[in-house]
RODREN-432985 format. One line per field, with one value per residue (C-alpha): x, y, z; residue in three letters; residue number from 1. Coordinates in steps of 0.25 Angstrom, whole numbers. Layout:
! RODREN-432985
c1	[X,...]
c2	[Y,...]
c3	[Z,...]
r	[ALA,...]
k	[NUM,...]
This chain:
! RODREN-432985
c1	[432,445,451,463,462,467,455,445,450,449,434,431,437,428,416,418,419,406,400,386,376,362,351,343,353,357,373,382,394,406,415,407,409,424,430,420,421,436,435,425,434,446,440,435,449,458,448,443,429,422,414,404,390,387,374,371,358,355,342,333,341,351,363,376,376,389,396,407,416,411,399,403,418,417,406,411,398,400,394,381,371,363,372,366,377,375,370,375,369,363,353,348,341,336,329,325,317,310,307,301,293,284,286,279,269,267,271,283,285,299,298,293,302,309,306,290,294,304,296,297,312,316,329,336,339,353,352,339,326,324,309,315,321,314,313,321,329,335,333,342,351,350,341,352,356,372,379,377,381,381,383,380,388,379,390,393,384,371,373,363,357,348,333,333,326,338,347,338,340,355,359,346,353,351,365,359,348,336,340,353,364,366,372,372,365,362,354,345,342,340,330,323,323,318,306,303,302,294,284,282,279,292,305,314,321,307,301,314,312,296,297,310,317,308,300,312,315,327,327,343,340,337,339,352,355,341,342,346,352,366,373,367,372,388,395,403,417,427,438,446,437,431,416,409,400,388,381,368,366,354,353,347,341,356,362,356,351,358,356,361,366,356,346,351,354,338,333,344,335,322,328,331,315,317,308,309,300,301,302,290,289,291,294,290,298,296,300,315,316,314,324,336,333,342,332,341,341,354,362,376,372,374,363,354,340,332,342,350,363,363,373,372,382,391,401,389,377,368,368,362,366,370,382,385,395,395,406,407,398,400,388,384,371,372,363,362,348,348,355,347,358,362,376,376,389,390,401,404,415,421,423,426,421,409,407,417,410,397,403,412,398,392,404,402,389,390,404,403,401,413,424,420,420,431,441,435,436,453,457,463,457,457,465,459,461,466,456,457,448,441,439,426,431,442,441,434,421,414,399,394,393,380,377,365,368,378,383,398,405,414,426,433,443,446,462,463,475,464,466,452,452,440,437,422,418,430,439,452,453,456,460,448,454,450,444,435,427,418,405,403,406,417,422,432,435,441,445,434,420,406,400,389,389,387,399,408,405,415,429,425,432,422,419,413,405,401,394,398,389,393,400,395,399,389,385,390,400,402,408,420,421,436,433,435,419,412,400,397,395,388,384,382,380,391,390,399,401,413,417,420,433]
c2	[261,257,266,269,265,279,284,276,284,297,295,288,299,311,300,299,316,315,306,309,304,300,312,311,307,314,313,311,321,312,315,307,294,300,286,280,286,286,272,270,281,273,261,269,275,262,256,246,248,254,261,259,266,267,272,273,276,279,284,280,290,289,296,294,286,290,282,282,275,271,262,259,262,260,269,279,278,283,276,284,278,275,266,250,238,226,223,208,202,214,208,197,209,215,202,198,212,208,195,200,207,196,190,202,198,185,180,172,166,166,154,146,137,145,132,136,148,143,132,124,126,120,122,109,105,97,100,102,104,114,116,121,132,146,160,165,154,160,176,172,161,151,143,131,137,137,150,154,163,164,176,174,184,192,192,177,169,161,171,171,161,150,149,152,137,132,139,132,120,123,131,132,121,120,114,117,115,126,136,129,136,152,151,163,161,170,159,160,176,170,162,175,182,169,169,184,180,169,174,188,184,195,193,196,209,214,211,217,229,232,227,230,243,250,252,254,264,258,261,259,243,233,216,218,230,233,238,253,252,248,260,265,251,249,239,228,228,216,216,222,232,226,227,213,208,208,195,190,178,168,172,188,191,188,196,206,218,232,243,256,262,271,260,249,261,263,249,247,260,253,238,251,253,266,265,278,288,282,266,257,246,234,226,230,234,220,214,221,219,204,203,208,199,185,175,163,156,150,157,152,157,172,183,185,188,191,195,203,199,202,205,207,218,222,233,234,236,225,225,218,220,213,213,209,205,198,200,217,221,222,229,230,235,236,240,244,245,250,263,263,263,255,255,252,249,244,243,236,228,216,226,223,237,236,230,243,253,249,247,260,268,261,264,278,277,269,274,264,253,259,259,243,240,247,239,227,232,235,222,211,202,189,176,165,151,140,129,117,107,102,87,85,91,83,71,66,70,64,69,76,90,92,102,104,94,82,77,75,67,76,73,80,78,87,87,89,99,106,103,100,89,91,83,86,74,69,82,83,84,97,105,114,129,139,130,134,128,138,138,122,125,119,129,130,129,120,118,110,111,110,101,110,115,130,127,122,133,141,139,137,133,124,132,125,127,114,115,104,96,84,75,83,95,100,112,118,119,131,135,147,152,155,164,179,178,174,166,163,150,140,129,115,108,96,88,79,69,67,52,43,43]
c3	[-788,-781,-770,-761,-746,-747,-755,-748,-734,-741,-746,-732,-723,-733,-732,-717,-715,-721,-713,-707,-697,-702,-703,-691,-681,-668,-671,-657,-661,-668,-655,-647,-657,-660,-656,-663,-676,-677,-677,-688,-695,-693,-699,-711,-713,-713,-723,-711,-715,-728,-718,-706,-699,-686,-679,-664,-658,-642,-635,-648,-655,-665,-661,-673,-686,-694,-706,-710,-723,-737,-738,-752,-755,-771,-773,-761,-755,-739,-728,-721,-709,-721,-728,-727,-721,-723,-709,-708,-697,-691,-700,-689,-679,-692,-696,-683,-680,-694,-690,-675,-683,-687,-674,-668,-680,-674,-689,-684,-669,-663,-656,-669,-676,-687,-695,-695,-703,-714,-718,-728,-725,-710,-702,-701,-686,-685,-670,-661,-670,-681,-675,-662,-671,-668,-673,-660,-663,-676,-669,-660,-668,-660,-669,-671,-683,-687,-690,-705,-713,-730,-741,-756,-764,-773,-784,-785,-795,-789,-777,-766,-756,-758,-755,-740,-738,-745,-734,-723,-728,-728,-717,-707,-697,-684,-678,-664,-658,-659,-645,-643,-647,-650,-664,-673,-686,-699,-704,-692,-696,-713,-706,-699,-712,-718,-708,-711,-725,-725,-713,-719,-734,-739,-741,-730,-736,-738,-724,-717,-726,-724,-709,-704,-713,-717,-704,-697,-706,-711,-724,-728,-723,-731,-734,-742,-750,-756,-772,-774,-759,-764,-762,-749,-744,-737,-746,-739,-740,-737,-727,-740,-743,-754,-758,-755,-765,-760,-754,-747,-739,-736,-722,-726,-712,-705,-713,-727,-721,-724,-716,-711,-697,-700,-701,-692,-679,-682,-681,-669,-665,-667,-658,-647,-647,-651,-665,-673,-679,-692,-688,-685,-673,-679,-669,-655,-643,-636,-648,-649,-635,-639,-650,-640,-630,-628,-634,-632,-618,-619,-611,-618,-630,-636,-634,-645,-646,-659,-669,-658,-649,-636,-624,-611,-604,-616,-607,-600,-606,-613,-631,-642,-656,-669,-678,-693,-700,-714,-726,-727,-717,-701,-692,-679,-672,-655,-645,-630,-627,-613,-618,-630,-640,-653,-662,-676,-684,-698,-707,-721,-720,-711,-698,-682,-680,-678,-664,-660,-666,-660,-645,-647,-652,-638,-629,-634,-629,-616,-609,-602,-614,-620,-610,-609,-624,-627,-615,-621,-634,-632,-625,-633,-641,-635,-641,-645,-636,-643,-643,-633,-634,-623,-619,-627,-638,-640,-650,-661,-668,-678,-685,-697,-703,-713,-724,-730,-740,-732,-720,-721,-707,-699,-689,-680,-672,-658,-652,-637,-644,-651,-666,-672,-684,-694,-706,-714,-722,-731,-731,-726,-710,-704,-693,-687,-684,-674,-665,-652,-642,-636,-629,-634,-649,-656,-668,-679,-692,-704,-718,-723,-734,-728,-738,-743,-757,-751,-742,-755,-763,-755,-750,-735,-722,-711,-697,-685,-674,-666,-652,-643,-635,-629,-639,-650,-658,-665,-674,-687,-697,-709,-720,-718,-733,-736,-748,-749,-749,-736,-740,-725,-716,-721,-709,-708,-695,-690,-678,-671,-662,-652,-654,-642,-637]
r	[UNK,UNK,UNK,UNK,UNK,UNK,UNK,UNK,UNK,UNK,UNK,UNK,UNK,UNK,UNK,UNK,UNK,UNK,UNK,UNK,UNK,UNK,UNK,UNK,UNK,UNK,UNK,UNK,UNK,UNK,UNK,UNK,UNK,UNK,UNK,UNK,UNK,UNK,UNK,UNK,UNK,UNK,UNK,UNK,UNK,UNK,UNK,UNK,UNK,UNK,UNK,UNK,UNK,UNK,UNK,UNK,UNK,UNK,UNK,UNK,UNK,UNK,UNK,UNK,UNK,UNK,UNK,UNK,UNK,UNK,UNK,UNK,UNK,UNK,UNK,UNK,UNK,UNK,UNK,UNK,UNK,UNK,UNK,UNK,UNK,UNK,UNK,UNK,UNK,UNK,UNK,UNK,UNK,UNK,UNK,UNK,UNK,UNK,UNK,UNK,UNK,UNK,UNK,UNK,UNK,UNK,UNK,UNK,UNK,UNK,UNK,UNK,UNK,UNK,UNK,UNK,UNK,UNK,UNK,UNK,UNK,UNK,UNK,UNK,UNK,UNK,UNK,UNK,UNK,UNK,UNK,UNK,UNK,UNK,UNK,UNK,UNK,UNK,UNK,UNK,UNK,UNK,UNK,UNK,UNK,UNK,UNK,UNK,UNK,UNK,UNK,UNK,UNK,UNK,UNK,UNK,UNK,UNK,UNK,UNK,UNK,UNK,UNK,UNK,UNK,UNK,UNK,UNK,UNK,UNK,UNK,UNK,UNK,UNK,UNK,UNK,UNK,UNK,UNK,UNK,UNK,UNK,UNK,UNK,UNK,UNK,UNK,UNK,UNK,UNK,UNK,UNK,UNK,UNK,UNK,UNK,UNK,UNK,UNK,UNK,UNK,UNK,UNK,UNK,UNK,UNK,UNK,UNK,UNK,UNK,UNK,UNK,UNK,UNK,UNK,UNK,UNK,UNK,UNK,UNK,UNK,UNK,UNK,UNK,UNK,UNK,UNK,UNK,UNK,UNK,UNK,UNK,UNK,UNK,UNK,UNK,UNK,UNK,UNK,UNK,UNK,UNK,UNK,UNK,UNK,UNK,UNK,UNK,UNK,UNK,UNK,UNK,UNK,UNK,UNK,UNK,UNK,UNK,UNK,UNK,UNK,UNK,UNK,UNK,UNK,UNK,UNK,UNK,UNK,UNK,UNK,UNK,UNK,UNK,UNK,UNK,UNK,UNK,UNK,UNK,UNK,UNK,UNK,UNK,UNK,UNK,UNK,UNK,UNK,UNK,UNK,UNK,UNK,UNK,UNK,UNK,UNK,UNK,UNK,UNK,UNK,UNK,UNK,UNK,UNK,UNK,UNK,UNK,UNK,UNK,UNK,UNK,UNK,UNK,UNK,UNK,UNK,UNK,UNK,UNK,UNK,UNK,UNK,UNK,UNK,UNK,UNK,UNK,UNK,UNK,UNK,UNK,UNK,UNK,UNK,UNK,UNK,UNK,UNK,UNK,UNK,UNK,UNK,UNK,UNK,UNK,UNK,UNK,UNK,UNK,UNK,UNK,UNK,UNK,UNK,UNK,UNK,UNK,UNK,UNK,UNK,UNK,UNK,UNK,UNK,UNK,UNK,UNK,UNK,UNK,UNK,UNK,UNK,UNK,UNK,UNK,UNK,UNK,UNK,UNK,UNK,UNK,UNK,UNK,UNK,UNK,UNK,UNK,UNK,UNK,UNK,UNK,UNK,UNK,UNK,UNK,UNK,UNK,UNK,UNK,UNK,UNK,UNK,UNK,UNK,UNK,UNK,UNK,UNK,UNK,UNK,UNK,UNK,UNK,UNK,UNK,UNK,UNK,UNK,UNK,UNK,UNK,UNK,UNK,UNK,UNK,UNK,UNK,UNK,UNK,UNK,UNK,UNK,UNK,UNK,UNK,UNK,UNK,UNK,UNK,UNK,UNK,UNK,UNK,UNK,UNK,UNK,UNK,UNK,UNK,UNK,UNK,UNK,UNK,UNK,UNK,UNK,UNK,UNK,UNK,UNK,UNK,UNK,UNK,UNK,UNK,UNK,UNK,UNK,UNK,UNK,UNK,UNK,UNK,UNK,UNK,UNK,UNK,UNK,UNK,UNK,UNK,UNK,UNK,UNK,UNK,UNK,UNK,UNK,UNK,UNK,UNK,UNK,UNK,UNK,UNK,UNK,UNK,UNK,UNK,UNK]
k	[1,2,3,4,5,6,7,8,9,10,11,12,13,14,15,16,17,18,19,20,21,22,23,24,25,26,27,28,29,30,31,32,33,34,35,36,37,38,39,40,41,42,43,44,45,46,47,48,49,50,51,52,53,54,55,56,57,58,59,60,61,62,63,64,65,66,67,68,69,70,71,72,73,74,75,76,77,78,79,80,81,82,83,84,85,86,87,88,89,90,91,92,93,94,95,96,97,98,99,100,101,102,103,104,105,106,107,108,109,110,111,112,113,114,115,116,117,118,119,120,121,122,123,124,125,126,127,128,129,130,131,132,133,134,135,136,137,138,139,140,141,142,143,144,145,146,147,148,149,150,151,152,153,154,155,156,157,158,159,160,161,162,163,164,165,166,167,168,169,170,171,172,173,174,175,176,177,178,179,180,181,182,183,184,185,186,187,188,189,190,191,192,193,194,195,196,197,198,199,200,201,202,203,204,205,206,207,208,209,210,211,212,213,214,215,216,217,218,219,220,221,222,223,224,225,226,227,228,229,230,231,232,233,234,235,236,237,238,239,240,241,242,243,244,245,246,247,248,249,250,251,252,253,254,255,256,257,258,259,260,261,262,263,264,265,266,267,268,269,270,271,272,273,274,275,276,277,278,279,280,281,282,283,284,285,286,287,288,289,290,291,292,293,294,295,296,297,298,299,300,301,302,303,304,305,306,307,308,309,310,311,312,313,314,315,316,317,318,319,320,321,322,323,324,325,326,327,328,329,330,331,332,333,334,335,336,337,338,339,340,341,342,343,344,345,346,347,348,349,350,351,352,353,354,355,356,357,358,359,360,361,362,363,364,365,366,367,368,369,370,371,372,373,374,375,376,377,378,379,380,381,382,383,384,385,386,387,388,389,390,391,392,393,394,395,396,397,398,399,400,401,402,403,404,405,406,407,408,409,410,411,412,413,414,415,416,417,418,419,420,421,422,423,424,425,426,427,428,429,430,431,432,433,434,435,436,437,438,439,440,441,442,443,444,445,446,447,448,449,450,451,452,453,454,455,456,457,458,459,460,461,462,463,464,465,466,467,468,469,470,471,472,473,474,475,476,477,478,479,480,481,482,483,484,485,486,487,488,489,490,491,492,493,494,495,496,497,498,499,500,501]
């Protein structure tokens, strides 16, 4: 069915009306979120977003959950706190409780080499040593491994990934050495669900579902959009507001599970250590407590722990949480443990809303969180600085860049006025654009084609990451598909060597 913009706000504005919190919720009165709620409305209205849910929990209770817009447009279908998003990468926490589970079993060991448990299948190590890879490692992605990130259109022919062996031996890289560098990975959290997989005996979906959901008594949770689930499921919609096909990716436990406010503000509930009547313990106390704590000893590199991120005094109190975002979905989950409260907003569409909401929910909350958000919230977005290159940077570099299936010679040539020459095996020399130098890595992009047959089946442009380390720049390249379809970033590692002057 095709609709007005007119039409749509009609339908929304009745749908809206009608909206109602989930039975068994202590509701705060609307007045006390009015700020909040007007902006969800807003975004709703103007046709910025299909729709969105939000929950908050505080003092092991739940305290509001509202939706508000159409989960599925074409078939009128309104969002409720039942209705499953696409979760993204809120899949990583979700993962990593399943995969704790069998640590507590004694079944897999965090400080083994993920390599121990893949077998036959191995990593491959262009920097440090693939042994030196651990389960912590990939928990809290600072295994080696590059940044990753591919979808398989469902409605395209031969659509859907290969064997996950094949992907190891394609992307499972390590560009850095094991503990080196903090780089984030969705491959890494493919390898967790890979491990659940192979050390459980079931498939990952069905682990997650008779270890994880259904104990936790998320029943509108699932690996994907489980058969007969498809219209109690938010489609995703493009920056246009068109329906995306839907689409998988080989990486399942970074990115495919679907779940509710209702369901995700209960596990956010259960990480809170306030099990309820109705869920089961399946990780202990110490165990939680473990996955939110900083497992990396670096001190330049982000806070993560097990499948969580961390920060230490965000406008004044500590918060962990996790964020997703993939083509038609965009969700958040944030907690403040020492006043007991978690936020959860999802949204099906391409949003910058949702980090808002969830710290305007907060501010509400915490007075004193809110005044501080909210005068960093308004000042002005700060400018990027053109790139200077500093002195050993400047000149000529010479090394390789390797797929999973050739070596092709690379050059690149660094002006003291900042213009970055690049040429890839025997294509035409470019120009790299957007070119920063922060915290040791060299980034940009360029026109060009990684010389991969997944790479080529796709118009792509080449984006860089390269850490610098004495006289060489060293880490990965991928693909920036150009299509109207994002297919993802496909690594390949490159390393050069600054020649002598």
């Amino acid at each position: 069915m095709h609709r007005t913009k007119n039409a749509f706000v009609t339908a929304a504005t009745i749908c809206l009306a009608a909206a109602a919190l989930h039975a068994g919720t202590v509701p705060i009165p609307n007045d006390k979120f009015r700020e909040v709620r007007a902006a969800i409305l807003e975004a709703v209205h103007s046709g910025r977003v299909p729709s969105m849910s939000v929950a908050a929990a505080q003092g092991g209770r739940i305290i509001w959950e509202e939706s508000f817009g159409w989960a599925n447009r074409e078939k009128m279908i309104p969002a409720t706190p039942d209705t499953m998003y696409s979760m993204a990468s809120i899949s990583k926490p979700i993962t990593a409780t399943g995969l704790m589970i069998l640590v507590e079993q004694g079944k897999v060991d965090l400080k083994a080499p993920v390599n121990q448990y893949i077998a036959p299948a191995q990593l491959t190590a262009y920097e440090g040593r693939s042994s030196d890879a651990t389960v912590t490692h990939i928990l809290n992605h600072t295994s080696g491994l590059p940044e990753h990130y591919t979808v398989y259109y469902l409605d395209e022919p031969c659509a859907g990934p290969p064997a996950f062996a094949e992907s190891i031996r394609r992307y499972g890289i390590l560009v850095h050495p094991p503990g080196a560098v903090y780089q984030y990975a969705n491959f890494a959290f493919g390898l967790a669900g890979h491990i659940i997989a192979r050390v459980s005996g079931r498939s990952y979906a069905d682990f997650m579902k008779t270890e994880v959901f259904l104990p936790l008594g998320m029943t509108r949770t699932s690996i994907d959009v489980e058969p007969g689930m498809e219209d109690y499921a938010a489609v995703r919609y493009d920056g246009t507001g068109r329906p995306v096909p839907f689409y998988i990716s080989d990486h399942p436990g970074a990115s495919q599970v679907y779940a509710s406010a209702h369901d995700l503000i209960r596990f956010g509930l259960f990480h809170l250590k306030h099990t309820q009547p109705d869920q089961k313990q399946i990780i202990s106390p110490a165990t939680i407590d473990l996955m939110k704590q900083d497992s990396d000893p670096n001190p330049k590199n982000d806070r993560y722990g097990l499948g969580w991120f961390i920060k230490k005094d965000e406008y004044g109190y500590d918060v962990v949480w996790h964020t997703g975002s993939m083509r038609g979905t965009n969700t958040m989950i944030k907690f403040v443990p020492a006043e007991d409260i978690v936020v959860v907003v999802l949204v099906n569409t391409a949003s910058d809303l949702r980090q808002k909401i969830a710290n305007d929910i907060i501010g509400v909350l915490l007075p004193e969180y809110g005044a501080k958000w909210k005068a960093e919230r308004d000042k002005p977005a700060e400018q990027p600085v053109p790139f200077k290159p500093t002195p050993e940077l400047v000149g000529e570099w010479s090394g390789e860049l390797k797929t999973y299936e050739e070596t092709v010679g690379v050059t690149l040539a660094i002006q003291s006025d900042g213009d970055v020459h690049v040429r890839i095996g025997n294509q035409l020399e470019t120009l790299m654009n957007r070119v920063r130098f922060q915290d040791g890595f060299l980034t940009g992009t360029s026109y060009g084609t990684i010389p991969s047959t997944e790479a080529r089946a796709h118009p792509h442009h080449v984006s860089y990451r390269l850490l610098l380390e004495g006289t060489v720049l060293s880490g990965f390249v991928t693909t920036a598909f150009t299509t109207e379809r994002s297919y993802g970033n496909l690594p390949s590692y490159m390393r050069l060597v600054k020649k002598s002057q």
